[in-house]
NURO-54348 format. One record per residue: residue in three letters; x, z, y of N, C-alpha, C in turn; residue number from 1. Coordinates in steps of 0.1 Angstrom, whole numbers, always signed. Last residue first. Layout:
code,n.c1,n.c3,n.c2,ca.c1,ca.c3,ca.c2,c.c1,c.c3,c.c2,pos
ala,X,Z,Y,X,Z,Y,X,Z,Y,NUM
...
//
This chain:
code,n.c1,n.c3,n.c2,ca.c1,ca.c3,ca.c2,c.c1,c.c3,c.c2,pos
unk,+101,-56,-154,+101,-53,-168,+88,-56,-172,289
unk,+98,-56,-127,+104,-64,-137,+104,-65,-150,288
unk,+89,-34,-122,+81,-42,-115,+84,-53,-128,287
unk,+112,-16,-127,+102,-14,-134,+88,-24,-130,286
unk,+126,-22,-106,+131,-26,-121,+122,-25,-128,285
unk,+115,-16,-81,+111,-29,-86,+120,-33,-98,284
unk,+116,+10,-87,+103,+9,-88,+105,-11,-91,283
unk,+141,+14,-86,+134,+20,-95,+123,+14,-97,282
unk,+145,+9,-57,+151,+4,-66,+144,+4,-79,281
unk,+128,+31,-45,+125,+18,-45,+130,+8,-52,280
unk,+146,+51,-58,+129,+53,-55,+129,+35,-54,279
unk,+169,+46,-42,+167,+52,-54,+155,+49,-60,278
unk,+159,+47,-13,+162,+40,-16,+165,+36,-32,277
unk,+151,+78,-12,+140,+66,-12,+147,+54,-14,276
unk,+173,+88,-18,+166,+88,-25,+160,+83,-25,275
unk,+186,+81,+9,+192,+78,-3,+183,+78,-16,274
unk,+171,+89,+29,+172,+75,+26,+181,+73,+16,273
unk,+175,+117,+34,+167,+113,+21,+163,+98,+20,272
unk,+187,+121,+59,+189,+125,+51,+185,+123,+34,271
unk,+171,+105,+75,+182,+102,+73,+189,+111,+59,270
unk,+131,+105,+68,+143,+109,+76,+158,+103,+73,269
unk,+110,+82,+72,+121,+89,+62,+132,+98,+72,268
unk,+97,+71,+86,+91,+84,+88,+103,+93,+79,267
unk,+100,+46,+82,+107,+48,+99,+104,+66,+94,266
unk,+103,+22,+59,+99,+42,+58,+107,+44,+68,265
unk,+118,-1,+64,+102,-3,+54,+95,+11,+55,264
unk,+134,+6,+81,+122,-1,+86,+113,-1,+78,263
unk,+151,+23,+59,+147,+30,+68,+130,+22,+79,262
unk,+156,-2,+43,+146,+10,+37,+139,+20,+50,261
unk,+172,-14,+59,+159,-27,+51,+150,-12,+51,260
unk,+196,+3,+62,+184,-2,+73,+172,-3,+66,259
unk,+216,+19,+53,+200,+18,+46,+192,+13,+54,258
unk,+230,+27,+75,+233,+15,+67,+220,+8,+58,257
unk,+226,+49,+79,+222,+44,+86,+220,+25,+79,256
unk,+239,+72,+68,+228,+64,+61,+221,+53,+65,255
unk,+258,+78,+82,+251,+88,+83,+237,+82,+76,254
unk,+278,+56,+85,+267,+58,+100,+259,+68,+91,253
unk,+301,+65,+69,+304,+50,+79,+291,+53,+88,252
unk,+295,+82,+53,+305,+85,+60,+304,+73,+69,251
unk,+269,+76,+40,+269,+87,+45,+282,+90,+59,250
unk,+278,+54,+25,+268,+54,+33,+270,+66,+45,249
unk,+295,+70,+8,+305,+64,+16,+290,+59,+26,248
unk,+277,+87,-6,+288,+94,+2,+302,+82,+15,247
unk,+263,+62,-18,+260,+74,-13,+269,+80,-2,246
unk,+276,+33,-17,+273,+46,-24,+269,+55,-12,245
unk,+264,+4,+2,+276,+9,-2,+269,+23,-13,244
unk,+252,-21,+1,+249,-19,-7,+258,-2,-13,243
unk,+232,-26,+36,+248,-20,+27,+242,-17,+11,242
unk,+200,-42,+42,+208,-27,+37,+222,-31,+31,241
unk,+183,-60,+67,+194,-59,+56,+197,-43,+51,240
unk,+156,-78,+82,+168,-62,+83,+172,-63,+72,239
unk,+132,-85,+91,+147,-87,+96,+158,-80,+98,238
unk,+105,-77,+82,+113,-68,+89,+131,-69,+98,237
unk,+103,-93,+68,+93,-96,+83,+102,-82,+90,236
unk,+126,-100,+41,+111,-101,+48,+108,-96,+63,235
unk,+147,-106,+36,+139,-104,+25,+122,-107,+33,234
unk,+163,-129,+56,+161,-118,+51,+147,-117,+42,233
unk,+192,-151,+52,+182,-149,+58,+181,-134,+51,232
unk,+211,-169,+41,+203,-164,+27,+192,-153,+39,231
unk,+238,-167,+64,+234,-173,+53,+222,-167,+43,230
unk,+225,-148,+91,+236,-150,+80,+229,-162,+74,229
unk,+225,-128,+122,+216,-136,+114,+226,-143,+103,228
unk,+218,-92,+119,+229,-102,+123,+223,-116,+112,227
unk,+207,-67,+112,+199,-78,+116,+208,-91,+122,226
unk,+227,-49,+99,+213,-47,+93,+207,-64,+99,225
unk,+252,-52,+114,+254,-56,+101,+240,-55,+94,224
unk,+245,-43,+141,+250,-57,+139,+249,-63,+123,223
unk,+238,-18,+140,+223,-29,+146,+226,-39,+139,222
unk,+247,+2,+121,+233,+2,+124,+224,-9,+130,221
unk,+272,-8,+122,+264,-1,+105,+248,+1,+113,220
unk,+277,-16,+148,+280,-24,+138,+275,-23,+124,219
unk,+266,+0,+163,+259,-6,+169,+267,-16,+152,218
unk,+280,+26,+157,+263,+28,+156,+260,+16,+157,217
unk,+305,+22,+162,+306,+26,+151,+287,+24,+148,216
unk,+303,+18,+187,+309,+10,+179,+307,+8,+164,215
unk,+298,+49,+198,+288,+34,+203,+291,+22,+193,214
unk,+320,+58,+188,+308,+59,+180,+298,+48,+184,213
unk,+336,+47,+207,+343,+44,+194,+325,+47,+184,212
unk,+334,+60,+230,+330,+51,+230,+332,+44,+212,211
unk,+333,+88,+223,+323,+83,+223,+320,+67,+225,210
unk,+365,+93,+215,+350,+94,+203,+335,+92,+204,209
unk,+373,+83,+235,+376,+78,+225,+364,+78,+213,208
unk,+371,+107,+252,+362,+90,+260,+364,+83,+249,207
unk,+375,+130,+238,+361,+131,+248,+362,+114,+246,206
unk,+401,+130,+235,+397,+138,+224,+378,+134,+227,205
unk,+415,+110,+248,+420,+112,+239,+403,+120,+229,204
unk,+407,+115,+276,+407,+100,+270,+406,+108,+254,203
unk,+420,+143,+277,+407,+138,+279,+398,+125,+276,202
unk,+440,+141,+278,+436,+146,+264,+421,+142,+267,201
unk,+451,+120,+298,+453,+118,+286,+448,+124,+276,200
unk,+446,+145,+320,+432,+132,+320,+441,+124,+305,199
unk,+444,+177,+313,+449,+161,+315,+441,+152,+309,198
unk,+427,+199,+328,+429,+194,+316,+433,+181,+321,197
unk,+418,+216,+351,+427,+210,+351,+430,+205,+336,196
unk,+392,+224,+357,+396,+230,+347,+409,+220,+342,195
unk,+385,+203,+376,+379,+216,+375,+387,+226,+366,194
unk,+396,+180,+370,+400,+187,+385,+393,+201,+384,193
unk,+388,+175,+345,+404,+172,+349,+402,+179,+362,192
unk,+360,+185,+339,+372,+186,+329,+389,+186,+340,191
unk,+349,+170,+361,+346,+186,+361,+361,+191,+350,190
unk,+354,+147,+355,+354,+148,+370,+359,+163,+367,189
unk,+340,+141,+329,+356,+136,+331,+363,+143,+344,188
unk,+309,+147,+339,+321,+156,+326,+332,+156,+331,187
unk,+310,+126,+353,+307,+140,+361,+317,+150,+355,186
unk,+314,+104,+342,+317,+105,+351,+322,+119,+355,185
unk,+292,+107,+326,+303,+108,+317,+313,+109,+330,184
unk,+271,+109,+341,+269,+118,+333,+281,+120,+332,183
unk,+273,+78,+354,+272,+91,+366,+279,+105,+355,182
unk,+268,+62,+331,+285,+60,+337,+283,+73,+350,181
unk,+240,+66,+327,+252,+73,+317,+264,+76,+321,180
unk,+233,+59,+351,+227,+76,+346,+238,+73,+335,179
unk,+235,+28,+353,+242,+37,+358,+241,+57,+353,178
unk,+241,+24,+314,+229,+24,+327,+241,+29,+337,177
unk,+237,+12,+282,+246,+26,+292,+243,+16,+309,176
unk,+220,-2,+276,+216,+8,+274,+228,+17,+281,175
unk,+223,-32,+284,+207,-27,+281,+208,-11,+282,174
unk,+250,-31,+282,+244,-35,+292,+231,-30,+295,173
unk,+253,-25,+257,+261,-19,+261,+251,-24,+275,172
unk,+243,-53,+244,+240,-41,+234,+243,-26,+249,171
unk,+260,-73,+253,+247,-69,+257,+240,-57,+255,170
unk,+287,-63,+240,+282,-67,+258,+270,-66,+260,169
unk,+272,-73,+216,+278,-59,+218,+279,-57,+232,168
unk,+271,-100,+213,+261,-85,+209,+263,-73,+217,167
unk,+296,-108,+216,+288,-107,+226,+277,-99,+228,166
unk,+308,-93,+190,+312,-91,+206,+305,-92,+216,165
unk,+291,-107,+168,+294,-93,+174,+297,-89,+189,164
unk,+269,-135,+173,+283,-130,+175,+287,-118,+179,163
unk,+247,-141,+161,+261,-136,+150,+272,-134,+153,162
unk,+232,-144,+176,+226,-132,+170,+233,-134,+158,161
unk,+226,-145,+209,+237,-143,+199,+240,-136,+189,160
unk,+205,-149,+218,+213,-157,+224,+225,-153,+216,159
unk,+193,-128,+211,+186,-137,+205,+197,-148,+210,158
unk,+204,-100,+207,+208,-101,+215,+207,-118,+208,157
unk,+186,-69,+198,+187,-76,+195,+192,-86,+206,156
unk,+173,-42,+208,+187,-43,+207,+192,-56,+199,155
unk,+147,-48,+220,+158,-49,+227,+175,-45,+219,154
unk,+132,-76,+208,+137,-64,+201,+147,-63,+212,153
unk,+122,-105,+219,+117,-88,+220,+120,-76,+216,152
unk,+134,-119,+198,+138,-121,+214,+129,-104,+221,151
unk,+141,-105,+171,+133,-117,+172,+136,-112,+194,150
unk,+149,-80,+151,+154,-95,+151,+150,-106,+156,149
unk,+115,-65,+156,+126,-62,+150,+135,-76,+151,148
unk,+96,-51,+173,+100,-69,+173,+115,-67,+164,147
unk,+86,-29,+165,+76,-34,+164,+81,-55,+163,146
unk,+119,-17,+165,+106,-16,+151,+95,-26,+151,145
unk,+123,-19,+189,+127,-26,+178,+123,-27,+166,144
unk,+98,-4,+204,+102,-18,+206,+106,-25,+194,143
unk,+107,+20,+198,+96,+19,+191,+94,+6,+191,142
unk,+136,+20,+210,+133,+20,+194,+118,+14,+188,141
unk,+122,+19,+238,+132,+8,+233,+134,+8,+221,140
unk,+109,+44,+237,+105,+35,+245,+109,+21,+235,139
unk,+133,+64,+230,+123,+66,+223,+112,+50,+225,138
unk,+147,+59,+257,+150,+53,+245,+144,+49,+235,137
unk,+128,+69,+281,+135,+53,+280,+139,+51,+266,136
unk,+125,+94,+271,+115,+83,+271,+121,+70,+270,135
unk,+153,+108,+276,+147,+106,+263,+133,+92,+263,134
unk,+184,+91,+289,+167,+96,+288,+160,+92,+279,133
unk,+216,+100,+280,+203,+92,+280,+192,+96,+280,132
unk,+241,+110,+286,+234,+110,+294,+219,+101,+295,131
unk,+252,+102,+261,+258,+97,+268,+247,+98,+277,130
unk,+248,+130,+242,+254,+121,+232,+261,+112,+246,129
unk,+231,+148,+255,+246,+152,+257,+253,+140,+249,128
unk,+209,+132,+261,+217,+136,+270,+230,+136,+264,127
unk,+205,+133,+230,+205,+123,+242,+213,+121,+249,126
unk,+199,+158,+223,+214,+154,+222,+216,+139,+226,125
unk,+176,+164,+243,+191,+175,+249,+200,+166,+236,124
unk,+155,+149,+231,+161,+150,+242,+174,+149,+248,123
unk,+156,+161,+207,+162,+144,+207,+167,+143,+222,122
unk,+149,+185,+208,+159,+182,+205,+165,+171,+208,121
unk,+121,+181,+224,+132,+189,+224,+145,+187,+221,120
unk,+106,+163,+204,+110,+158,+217,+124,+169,+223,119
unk,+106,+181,+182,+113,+167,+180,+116,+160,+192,118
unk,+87,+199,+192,+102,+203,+189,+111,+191,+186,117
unk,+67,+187,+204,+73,+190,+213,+86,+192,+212,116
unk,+59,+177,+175,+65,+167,+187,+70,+174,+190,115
unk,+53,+187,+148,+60,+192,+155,+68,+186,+169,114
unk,+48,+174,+122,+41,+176,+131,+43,+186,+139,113
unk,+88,+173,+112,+73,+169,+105,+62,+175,+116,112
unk,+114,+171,+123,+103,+185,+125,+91,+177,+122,111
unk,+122,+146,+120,+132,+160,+120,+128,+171,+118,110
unk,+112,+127,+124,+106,+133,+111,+116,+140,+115,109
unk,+99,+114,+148,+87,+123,+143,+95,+132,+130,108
unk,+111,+95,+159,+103,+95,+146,+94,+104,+140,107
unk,+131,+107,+173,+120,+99,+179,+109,+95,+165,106
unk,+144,+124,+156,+135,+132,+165,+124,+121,+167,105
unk,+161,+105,+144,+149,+108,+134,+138,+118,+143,104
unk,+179,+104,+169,+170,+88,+161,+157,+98,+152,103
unk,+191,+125,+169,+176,+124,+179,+171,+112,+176,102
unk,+205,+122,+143,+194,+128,+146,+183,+128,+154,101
unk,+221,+99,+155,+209,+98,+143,+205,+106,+144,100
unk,+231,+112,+171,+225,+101,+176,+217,+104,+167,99
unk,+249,+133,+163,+241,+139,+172,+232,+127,+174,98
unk,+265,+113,+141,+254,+121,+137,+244,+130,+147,97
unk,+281,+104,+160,+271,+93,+154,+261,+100,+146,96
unk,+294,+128,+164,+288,+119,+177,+278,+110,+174,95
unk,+313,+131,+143,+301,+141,+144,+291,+137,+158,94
unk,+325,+108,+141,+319,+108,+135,+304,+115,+135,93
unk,+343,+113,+164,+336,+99,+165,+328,+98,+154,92
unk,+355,+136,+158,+342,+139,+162,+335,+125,+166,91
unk,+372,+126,+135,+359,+134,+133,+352,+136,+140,90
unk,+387,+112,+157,+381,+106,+145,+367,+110,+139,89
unk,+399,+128,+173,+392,+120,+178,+382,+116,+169,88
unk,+410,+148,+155,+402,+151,+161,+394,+141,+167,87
unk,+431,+126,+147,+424,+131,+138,+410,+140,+143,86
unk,+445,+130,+174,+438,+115,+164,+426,+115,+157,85
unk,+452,+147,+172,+448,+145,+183,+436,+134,+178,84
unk,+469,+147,+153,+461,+159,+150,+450,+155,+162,83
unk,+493,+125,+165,+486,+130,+148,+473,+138,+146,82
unk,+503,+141,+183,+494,+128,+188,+486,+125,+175,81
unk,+521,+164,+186,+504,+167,+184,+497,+155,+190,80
unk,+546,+152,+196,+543,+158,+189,+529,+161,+178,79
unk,+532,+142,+221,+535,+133,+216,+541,+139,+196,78
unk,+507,+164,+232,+518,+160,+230,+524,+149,+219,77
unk,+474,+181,+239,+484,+167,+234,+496,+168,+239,76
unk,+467,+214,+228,+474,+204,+235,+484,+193,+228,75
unk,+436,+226,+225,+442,+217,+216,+452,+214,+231,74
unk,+417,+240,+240,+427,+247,+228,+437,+235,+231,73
unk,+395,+225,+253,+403,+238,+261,+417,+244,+254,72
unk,+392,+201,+242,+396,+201,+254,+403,+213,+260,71
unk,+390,+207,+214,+399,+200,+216,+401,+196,+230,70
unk,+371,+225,+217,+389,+231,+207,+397,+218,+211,69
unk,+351,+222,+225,+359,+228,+229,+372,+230,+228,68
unk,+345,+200,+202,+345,+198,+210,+359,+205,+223,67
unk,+345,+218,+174,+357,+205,+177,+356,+199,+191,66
unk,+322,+232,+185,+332,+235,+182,+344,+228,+183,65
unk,+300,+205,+189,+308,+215,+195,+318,+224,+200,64
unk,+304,+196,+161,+304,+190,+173,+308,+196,+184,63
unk,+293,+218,+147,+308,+214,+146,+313,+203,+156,62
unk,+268,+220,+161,+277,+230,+159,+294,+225,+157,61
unk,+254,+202,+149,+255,+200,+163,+274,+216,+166,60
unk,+256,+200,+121,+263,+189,+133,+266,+191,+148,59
unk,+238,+225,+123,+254,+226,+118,+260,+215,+120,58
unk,+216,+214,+138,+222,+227,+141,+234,+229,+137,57
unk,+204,+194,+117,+210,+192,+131,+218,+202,+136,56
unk,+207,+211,+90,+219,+199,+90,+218,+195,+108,55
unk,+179,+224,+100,+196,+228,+94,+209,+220,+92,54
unk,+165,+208,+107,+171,+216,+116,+182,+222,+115,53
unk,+160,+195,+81,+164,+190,+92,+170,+196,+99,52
unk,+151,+218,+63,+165,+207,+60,+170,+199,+76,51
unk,+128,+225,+77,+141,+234,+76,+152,+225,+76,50
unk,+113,+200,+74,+120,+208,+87,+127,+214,+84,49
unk,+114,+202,+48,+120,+189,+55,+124,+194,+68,48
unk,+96,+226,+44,+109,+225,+35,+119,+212,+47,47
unk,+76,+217,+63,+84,+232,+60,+94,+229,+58,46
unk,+65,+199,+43,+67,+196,+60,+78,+207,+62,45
unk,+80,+194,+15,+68,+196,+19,+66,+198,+33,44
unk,+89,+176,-12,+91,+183,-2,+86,+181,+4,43
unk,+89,+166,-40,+78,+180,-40,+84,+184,-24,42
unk,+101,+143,-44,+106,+155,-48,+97,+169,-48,41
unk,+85,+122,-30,+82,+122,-45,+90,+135,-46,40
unk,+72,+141,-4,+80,+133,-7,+77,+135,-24,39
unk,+31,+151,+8,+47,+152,+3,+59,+145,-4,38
unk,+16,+148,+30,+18,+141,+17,+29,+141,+15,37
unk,-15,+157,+46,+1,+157,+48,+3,+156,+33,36
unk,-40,+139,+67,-34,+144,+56,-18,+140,+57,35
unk,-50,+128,+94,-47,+148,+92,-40,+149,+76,34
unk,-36,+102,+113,-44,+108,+101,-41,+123,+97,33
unk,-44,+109,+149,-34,+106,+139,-40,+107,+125,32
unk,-60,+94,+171,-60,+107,+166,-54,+98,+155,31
unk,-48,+66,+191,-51,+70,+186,-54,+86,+177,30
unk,-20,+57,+206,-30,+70,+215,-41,+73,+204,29
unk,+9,+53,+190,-4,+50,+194,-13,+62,+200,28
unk,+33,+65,+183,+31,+53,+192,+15,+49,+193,27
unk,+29,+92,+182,+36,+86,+194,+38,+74,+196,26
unk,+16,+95,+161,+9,+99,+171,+21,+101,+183,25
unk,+29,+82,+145,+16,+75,+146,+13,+84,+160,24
unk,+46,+104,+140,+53,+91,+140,+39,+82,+147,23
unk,+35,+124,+133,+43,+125,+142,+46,+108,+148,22
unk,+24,+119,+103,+15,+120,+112,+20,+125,+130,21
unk,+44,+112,+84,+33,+102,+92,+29,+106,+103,20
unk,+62,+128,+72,+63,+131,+87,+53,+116,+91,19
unk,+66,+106,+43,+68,+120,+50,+69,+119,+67,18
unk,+56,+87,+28,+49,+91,+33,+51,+109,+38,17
unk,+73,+79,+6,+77,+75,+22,+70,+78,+26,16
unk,+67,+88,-17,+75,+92,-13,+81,+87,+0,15
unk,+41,+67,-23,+43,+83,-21,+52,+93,-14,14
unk,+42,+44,+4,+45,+45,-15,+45,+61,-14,13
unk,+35,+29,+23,+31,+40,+21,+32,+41,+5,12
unk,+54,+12,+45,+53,+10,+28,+52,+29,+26,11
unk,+50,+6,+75,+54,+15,+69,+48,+13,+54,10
unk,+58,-25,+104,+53,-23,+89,+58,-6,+82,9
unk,+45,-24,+134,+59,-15,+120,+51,-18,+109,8
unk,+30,-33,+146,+35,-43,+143,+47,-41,+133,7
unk,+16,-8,+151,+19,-19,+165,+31,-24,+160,6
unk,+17,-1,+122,+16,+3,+132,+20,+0,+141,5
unk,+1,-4,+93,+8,-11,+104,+5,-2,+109,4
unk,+7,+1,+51,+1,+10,+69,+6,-5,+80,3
unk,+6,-8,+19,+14,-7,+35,+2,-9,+46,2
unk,+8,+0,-12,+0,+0,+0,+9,+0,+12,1
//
């Protein structure tokens, strides 16, 4: 059975049918449907919240932590250019996970019928991810869901839709604004003249891991799911999935990679696109048979 919703296709198979009723009642003014229908695992709004809040809270945390430690603690030296590095790296990682979460905020499924607290959060790591407004974005996702790969998807770049680079110029144009270049501005401003930290650690540990995750989001999540190829796409959704494992999904964009699945179940959270992916697999071997 598959749902629409201003043009999302959602594949109401049992186990994609988590956090519906968040997700419907932000993009449509409609009253939402009242039944709640738990993942094929037995999880149950509660349970998914908890998981959610718990994996946002300890991202967000080590995000921060590695944050501080690497502007107030950590000194670069050519010596400590190795460790610098390495910091850069992890938190260009823990930066792509503050995204995806407030990605799953705008969805409704971080906190299963609980907007205000999914608006809450997505908000504030918005902001702090690169000074972005929550409506504006929340705005421009529900967009690419409804025009996915087609001249109306704003992260879609129809004038070039296999050339990374220029993708990416665009990609960058559409969404770091002046409000982002003021935000990061202000940080970099406050960091080196405020609290005298050198503007090399500051490149280093702050302007590296965020531009590097912008890179990291827009190639496992926009470029390599809807980039136009040979053999086209399965269907109306114009979206592809990685075939990668688990743990290596997980390390390159945080599951992100699971596009095809994520568009076919926007309500999945990130965390359990592995098993609905599992789940779906399953289902069309057994279609086969």
């Amino acid at each position: 059975m598959t749902a629409t919703v201003d043009g999302t296709n959602i594949d109401a198979k049992p186990f994609a049918l988590v956090a519906v009723t968040p997700y419907f009642s932000q993009v449509m003014p409609a009253s939402p449907p009242s039944a709640i229908v738990a993942t094929e695992t037995g999880t149950t709004r509660s349970t998914q919240t908890a998981i959610g809040i718990g994996l946002a809270a300890a991202l967000f945390a080590a995000w921060l932590a590695l944050h501080l430690y690497g502007v107030f603690v950590f000194e670069l030296a050519w010596t400590t250019l190795g460790a610098g590095l390495i910091i850069a790296l992890v938190q260009c990682w823990l930066s792509v996970g503050l995204f995806i979460v407030s990605h799953d905020a705008m969805h409704g499924s971080l906190a299963p019928g609980r907007p205000r607290l999914n608006s809450a959060i997505g908000a504030f790591l918005l902001f702090l991810y690169a000074g972005f407004g929550w409506r504006t974005m929340r705005a421009a996702h529900f967009d690419h869901h409804r025009h996915a790969g087609t001249a109306g998807d704003p992260d879609f770049d129809a004038d070039n839709p296999a050339h990374f680079w220029r993708w990416y110029g665009t990609f960058l144009r559409r969404y770091f604004g002046w409000q982002s270049a003021l935000y990061v501005s202000l940080v970099v401003t406050v960091y080196w003249l405020a609290f005298g930290v050198p503007m090399a650690q500051i490149v280093l540990v702050y302007g590296v891991p965020a531009i590097a995750s912008s890179l990291q989001l827009f190639y496992f999540g926009t470029y390599r799911p809807h980039h136009h190829a040979e053999g086209g796409f399965a269907d109306r959704h114009n979206a592809r999935s990685d075939a990668f494992s688990a743990p290596l999904s997980l390390a390159t964009c945080f599951h992100f990679g699971y596009h095809h699945e994520h568009h076919r179940s926007p309500q999945t959270p990130w965390w359990a696109l592995p098993a609905f992916r599992r789940a779906q697999h399953g289902d069309c071997r057994n279609q086969g048979n």
